[in-house]
Each structure stands twice: as C-alpha cells, then as structure tokens.
N, CA, C and O atoms as a GROMACS GRO file, in nm:
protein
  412
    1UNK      N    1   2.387  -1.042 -14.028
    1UNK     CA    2   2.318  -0.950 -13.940
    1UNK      C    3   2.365  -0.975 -13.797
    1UNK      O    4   2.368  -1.092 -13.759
    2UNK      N    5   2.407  -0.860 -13.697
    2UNK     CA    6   2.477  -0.879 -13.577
    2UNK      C    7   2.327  -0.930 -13.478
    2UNK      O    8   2.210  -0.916 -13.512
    3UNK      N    9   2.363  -0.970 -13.393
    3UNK     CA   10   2.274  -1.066 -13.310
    3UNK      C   11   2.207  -0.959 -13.193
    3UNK      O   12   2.279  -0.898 -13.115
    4UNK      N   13   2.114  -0.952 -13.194
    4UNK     CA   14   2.044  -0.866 -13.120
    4UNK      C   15   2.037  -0.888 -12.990
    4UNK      O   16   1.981  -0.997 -12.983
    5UNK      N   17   2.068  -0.840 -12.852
    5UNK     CA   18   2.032  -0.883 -12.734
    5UNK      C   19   1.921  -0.804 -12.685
    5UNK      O   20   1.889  -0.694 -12.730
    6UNK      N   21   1.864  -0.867 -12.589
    6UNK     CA   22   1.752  -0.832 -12.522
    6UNK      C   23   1.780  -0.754 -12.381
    6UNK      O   24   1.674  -0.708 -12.340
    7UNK      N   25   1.914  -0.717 -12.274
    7UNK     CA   26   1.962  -0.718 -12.232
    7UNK      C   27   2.013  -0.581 -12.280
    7UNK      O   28   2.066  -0.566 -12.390
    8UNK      N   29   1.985  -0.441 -12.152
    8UNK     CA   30   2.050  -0.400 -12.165
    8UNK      C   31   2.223  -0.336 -12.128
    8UNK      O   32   2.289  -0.239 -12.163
    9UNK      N   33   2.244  -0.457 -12.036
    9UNK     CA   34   2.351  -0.496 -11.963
    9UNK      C   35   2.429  -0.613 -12.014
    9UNK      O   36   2.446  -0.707 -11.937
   10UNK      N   37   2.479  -0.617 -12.134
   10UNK     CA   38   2.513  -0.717 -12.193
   10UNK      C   39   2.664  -0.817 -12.119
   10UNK      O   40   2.707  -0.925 -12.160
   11UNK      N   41   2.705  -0.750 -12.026
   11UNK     CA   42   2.778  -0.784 -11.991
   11UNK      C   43   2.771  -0.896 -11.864
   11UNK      O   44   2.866  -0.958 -11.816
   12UNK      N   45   2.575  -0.904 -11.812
   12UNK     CA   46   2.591  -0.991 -11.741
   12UNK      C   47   2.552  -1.090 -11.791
   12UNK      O   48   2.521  -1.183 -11.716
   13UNK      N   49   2.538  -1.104 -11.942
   13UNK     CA   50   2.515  -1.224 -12.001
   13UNK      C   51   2.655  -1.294 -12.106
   13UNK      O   52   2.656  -1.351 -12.216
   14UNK      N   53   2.719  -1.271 -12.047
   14UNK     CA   54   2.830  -1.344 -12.094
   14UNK      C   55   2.904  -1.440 -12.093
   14UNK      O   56   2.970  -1.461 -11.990
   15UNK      N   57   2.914  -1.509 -12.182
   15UNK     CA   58   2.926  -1.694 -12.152
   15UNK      C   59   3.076  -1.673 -12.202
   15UNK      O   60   3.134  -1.627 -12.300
   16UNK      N   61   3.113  -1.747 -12.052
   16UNK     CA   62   3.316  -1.755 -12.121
   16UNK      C   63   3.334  -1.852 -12.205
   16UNK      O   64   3.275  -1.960 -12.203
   17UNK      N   65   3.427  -1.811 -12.295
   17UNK     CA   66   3.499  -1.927 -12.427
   17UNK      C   67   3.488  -2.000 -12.392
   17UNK      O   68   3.388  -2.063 -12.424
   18UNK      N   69   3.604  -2.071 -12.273
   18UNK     CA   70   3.608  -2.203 -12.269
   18UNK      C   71   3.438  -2.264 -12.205
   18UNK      O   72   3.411  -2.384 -12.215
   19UNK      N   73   3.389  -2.216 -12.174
   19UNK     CA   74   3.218  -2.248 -12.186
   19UNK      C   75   3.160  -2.292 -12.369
   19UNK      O   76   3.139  -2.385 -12.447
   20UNK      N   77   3.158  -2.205 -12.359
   20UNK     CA   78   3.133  -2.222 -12.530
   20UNK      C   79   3.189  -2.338 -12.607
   20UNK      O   80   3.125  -2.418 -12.674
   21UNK      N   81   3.362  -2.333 -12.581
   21UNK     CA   82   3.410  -2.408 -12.662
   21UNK      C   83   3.427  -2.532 -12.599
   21UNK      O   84   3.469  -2.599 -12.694
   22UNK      N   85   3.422  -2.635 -12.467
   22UNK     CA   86   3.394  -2.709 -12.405
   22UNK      C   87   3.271  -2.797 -12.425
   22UNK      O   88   3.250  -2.915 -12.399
   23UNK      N   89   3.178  -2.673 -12.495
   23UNK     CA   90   3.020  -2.751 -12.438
   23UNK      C   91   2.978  -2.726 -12.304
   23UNK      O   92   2.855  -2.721 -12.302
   24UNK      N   93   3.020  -2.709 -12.208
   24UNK     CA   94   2.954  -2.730 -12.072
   24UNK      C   95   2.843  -2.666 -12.055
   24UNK      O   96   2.846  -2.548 -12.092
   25UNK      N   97   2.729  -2.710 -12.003
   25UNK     CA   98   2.583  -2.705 -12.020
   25UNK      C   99   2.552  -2.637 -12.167
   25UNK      O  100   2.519  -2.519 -12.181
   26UNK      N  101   2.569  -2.731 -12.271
   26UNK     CA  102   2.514  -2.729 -12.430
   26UNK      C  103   2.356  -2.665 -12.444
   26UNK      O  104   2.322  -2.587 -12.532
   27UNK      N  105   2.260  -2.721 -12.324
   27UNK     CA  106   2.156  -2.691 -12.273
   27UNK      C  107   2.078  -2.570 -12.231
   27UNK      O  108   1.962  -2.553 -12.194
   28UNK      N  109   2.215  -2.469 -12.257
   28UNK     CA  110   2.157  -2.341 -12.132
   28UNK      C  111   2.213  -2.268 -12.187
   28UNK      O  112   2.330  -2.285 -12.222
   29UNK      N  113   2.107  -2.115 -12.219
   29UNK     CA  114   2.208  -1.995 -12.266
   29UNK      C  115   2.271  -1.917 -12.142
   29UNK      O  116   2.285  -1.984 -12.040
   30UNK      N  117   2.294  -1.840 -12.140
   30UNK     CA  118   2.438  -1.774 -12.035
   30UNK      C  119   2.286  -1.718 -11.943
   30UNK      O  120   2.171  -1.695 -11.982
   31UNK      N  121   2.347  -1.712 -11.820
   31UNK     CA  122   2.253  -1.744 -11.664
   31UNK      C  123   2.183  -1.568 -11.680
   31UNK      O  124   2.233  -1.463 -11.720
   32UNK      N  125   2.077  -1.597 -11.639
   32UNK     CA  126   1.971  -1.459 -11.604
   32UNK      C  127   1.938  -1.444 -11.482
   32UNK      O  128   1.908  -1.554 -11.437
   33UNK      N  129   1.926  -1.352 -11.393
   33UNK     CA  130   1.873  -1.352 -11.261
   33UNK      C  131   1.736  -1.249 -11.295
   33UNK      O  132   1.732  -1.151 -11.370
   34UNK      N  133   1.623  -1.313 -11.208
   34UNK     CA  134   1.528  -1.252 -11.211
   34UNK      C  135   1.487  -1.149 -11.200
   34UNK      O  136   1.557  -1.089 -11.119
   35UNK      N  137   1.377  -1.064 -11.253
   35UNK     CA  138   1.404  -0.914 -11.223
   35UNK      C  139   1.387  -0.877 -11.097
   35UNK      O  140   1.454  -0.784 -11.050
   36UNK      N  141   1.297  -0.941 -11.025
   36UNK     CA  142   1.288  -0.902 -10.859
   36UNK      C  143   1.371  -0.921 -10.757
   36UNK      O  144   1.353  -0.886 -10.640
   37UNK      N  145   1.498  -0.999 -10.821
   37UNK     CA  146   1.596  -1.040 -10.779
   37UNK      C  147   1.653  -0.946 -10.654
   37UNK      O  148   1.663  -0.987 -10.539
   38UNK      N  149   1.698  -0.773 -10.712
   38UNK     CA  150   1.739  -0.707 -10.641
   38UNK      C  151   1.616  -0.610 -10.554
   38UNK      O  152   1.632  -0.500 -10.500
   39UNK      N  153   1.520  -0.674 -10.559
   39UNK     CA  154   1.411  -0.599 -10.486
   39UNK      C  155   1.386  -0.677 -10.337
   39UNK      O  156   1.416  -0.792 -10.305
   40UNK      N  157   1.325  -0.576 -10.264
   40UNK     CA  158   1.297  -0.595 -10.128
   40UNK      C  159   1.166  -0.719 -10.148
   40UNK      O  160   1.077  -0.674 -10.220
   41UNK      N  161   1.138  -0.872 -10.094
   41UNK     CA  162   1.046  -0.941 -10.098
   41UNK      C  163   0.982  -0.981  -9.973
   41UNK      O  164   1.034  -1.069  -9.904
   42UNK      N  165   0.897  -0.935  -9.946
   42UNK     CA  166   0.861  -0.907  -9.756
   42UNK      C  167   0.829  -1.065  -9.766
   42UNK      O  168   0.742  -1.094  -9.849
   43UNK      N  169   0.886  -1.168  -9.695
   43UNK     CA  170   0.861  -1.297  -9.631
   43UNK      C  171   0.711  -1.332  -9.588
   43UNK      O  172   0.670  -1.276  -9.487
   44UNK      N  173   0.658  -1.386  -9.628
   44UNK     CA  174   0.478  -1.433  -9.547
   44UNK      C  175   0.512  -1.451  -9.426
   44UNK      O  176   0.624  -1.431  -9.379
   45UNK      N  177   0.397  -1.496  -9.360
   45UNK     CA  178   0.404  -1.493  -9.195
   45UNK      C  179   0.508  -1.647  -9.157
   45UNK      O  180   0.608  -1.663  -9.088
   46UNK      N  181   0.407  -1.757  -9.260
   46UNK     CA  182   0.481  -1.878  -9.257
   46UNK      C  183   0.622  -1.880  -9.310
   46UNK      O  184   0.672  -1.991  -9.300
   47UNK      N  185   0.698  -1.791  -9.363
   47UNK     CA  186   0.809  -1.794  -9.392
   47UNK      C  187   0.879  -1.732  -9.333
   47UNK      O  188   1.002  -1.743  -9.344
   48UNK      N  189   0.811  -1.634  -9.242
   48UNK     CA  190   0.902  -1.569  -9.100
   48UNK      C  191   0.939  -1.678  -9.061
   48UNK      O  192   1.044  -1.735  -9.089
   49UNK      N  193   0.835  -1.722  -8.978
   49UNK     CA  194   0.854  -1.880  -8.905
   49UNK      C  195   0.978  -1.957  -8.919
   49UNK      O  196   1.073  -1.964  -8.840
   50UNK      N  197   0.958  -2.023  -9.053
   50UNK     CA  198   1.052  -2.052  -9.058
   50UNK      C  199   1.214  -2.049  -9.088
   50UNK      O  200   1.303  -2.134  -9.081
   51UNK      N  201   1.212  -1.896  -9.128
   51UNK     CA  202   1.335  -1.816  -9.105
   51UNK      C  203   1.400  -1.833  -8.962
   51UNK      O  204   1.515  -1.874  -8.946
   52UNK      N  205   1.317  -1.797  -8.863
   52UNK     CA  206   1.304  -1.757  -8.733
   52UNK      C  207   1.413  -1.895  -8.698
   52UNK      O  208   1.534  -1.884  -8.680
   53UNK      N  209   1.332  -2.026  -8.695
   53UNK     CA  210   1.373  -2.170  -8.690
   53UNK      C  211   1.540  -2.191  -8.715
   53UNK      O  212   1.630  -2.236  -8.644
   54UNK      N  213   1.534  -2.133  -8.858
   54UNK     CA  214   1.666  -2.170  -8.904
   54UNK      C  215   1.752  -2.052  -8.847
   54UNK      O  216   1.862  -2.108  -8.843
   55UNK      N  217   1.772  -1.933  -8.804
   55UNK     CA  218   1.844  -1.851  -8.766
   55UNK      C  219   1.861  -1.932  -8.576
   55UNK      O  220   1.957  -1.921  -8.501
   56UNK      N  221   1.806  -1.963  -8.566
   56UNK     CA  222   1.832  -1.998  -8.437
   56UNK      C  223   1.920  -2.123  -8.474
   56UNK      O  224   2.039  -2.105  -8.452
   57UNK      N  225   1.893  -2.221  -8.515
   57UNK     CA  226   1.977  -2.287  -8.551
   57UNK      C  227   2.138  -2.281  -8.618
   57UNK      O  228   2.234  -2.357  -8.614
   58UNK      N  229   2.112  -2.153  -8.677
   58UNK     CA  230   2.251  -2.133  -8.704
   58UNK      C  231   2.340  -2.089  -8.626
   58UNK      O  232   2.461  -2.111  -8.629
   59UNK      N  233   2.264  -2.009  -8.537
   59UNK     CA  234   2.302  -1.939  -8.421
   59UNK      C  235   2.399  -2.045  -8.319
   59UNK      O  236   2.514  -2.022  -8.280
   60UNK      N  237   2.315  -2.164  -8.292
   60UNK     CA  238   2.376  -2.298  -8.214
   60UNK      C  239   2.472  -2.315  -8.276
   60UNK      O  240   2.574  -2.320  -8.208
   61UNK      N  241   2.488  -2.329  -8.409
   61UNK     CA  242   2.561  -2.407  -8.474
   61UNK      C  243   2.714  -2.296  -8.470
   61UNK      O  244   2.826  -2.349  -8.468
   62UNK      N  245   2.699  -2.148  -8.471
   62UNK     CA  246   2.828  -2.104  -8.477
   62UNK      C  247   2.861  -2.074  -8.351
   62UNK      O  248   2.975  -2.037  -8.323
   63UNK      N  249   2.743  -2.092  -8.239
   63UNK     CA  250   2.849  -2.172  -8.132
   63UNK      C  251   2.951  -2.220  -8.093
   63UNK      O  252   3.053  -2.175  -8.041
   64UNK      N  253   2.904  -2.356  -8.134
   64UNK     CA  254   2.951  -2.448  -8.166
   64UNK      C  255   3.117  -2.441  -8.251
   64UNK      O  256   3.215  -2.506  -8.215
   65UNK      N  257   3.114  -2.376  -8.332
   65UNK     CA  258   3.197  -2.354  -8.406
   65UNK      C  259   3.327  -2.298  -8.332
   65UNK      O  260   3.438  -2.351  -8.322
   66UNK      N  261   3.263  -2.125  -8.262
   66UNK     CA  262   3.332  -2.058  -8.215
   66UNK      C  263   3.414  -2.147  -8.087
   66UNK      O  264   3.535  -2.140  -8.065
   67UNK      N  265   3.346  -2.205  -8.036
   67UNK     CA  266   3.376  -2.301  -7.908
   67UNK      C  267   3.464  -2.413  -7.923
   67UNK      O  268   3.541  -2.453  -7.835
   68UNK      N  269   3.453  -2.456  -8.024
   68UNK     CA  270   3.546  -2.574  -8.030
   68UNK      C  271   3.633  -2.528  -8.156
   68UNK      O  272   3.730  -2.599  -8.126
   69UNK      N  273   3.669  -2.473  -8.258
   69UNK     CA  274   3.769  -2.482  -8.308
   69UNK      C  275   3.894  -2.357  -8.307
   69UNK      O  276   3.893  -2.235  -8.296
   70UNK      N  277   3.983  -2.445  -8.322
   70UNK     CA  278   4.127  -2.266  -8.308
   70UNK      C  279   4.091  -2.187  -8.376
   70UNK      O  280   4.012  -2.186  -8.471
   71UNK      N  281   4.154  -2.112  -8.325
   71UNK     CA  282   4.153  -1.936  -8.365
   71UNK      C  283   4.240  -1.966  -8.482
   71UNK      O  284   4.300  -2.073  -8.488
   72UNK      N  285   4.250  -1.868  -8.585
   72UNK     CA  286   4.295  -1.871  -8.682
   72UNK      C  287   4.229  -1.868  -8.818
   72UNK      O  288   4.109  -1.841  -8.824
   73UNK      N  289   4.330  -1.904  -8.981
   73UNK     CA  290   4.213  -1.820  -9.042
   73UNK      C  291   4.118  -1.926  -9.114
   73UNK      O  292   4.039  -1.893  -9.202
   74UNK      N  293   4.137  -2.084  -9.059
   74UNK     CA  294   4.055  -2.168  -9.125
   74UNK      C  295   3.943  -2.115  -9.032
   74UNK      O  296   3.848  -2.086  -9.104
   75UNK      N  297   3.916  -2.091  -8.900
   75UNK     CA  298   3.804  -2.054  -8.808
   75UNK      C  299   3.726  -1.940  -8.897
   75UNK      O  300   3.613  -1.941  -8.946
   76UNK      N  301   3.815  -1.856  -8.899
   76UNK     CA  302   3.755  -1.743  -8.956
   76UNK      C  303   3.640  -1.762  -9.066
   76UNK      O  304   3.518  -1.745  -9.068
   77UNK      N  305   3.762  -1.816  -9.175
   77UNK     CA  306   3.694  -1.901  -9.288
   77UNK      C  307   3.522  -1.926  -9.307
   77UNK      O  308   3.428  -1.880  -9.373
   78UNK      N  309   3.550  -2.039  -9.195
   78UNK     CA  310   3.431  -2.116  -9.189
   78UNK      C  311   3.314  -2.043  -9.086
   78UNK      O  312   3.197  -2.076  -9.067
   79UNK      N  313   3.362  -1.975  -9.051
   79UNK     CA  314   3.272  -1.893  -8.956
   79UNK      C  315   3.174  -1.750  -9.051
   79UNK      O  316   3.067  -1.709  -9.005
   80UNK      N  317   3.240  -1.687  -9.195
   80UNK     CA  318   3.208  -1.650  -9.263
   80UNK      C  319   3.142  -1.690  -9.368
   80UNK      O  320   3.086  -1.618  -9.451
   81UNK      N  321   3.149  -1.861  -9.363
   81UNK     CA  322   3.075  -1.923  -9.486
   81UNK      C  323   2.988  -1.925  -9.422
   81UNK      O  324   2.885  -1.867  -9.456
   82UNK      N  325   2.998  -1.991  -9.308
   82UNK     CA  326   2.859  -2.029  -9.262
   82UNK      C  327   2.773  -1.918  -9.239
   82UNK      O  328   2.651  -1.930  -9.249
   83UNK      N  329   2.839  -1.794  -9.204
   83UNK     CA  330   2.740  -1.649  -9.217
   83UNK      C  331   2.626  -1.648  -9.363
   83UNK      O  332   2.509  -1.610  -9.374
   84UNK      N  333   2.729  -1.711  -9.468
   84UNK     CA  334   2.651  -1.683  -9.586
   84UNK      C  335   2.591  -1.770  -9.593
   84UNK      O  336   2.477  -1.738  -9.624
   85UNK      N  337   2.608  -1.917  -9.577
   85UNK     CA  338   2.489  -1.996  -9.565
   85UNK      C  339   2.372  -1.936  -9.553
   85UNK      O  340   2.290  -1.909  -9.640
   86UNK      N  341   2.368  -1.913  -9.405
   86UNK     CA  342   2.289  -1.852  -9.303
   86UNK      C  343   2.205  -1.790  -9.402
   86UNK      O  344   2.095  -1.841  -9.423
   87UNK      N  345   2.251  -1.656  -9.487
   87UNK     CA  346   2.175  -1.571  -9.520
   87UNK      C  347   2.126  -1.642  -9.690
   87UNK      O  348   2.019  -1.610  -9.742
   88UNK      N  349   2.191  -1.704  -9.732
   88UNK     CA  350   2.145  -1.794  -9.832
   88UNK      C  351   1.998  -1.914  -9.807
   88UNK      O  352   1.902  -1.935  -9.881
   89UNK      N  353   2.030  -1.967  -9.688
   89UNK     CA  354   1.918  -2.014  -9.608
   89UNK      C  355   1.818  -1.920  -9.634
   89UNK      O  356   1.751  -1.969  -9.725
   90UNK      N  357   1.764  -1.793  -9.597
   90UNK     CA  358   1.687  -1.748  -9.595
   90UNK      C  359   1.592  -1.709  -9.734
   90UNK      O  360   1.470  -1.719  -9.743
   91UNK      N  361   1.714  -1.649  -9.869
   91UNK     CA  362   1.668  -1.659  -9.964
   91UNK      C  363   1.578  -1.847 -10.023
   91UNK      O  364   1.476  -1.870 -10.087
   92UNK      N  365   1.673  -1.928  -9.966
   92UNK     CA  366   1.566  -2.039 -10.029
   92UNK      C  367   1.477  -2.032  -9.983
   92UNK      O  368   1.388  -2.070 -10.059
   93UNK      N  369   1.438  -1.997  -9.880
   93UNK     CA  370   1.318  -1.982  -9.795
   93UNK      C  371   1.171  -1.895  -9.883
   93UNK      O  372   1.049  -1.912  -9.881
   94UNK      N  373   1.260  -1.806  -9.950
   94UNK     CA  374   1.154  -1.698 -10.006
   94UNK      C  375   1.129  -1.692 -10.159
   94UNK      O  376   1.051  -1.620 -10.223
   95UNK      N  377   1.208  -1.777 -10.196
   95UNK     CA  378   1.219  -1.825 -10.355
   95UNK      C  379   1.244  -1.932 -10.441
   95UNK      O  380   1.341  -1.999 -10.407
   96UNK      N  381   1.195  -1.963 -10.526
   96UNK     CA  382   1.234  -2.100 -10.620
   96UNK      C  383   1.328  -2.115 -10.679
   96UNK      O  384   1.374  -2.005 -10.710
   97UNK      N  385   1.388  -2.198 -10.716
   97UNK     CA  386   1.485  -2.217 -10.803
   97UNK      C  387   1.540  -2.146 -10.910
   97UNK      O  388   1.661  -2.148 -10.933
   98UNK      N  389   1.472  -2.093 -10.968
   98UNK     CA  390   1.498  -1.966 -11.104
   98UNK      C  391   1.477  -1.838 -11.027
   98UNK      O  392   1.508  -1.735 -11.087
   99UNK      N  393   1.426  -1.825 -10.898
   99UNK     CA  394   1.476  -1.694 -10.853
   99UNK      C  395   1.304  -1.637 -10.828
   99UNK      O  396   1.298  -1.527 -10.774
  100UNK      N  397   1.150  -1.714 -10.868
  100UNK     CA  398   1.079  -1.627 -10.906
  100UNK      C  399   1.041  -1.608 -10.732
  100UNK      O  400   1.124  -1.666 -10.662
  101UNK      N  401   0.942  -1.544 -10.662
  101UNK     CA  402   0.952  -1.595 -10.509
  101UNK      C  403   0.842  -1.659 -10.492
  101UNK      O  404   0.737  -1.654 -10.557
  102UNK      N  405   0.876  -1.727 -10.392
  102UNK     CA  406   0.769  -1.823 -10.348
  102UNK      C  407   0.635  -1.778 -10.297
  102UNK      O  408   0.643  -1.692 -10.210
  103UNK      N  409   0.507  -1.818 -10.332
  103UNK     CA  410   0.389  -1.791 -10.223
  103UNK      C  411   0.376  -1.779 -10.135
  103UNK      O  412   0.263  -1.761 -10.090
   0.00000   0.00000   0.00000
C-alpha cells in the first residue's frame, strides 16, 4: 500500500537520499514549518521593546562595519548577512523554536 502523506505540498517534505541513506538525524522525519509561519504575528508591547533594543544595536554594529572595513565584495557580504541576522533577530524574538509564537 503506497504511503499516504498528510501534506498537500509534498514537495516541501522531502528528505534527500543521501539523508536517508547516511542516517543523519535517524531521529527526525523531513522538517515542517509551522502553519503561522507565513502569517503576519503582531509583536506584544514587550517584544516591540525589545526588537526596538536590538535594531539599534545592529544599527551600531553596521556602522561599524561600514566604517572600518574595504569596500569590496567580502564588505558587501557581510554587510548582507548581518542584514539577515538582523531580521532573523527579530523572528527569535516572536517565536520558539518549532516556529509556534511566543506569548
């Protein structure tokens, strides 16, 4: 009997071979993101806050960046990670670990 998925996007549950055939995490079926995942999650007051905190801080920090290192495309680079940090920062801010959001 063919294996039923629950998923009607089967394609974002797909575990590559060498996953499979490796073992690597033996533990875990192929990754799910939560359903609210792609929804708008308005931040509490206390989690403005501390959004607020850390955007300023990042703010210093690509300063910093812009100011002291050459032009070029390691600058660039790192000037774009750290953008995503930045905005990655904020999601931890508003959610747990499996994605559900925080109180």
């Amino acid at each position: 009997m063919p294996k039923q998925h629950d998923s009607k996007h089967e394609e974002l549950d797909f575990i590559p071979p060498r996953a499979a055939v490796t073992g690597l995490n033996p533990n875990r079926g192929p990754a799910r993101l939560h359903h609210s995942t792609f929804e708008y999650l308005r931040p509490s007051e206390e989690q403005m806050k501390v959004m607020s905190l850390l955007r300023t801080a990042a703010r210093q920090y690509s300063d910093l960046l812009e100011e002291f290192l050459p032009d070029g495309p390691d600058k660039t680079f790192i000037l774009r990670a750290h953008r995503a940090n930045a905005m990655w920062a904020n999601v931890a801010v508003t959610r747990q670990a499996d994605g559900t959001p925080r109180p």
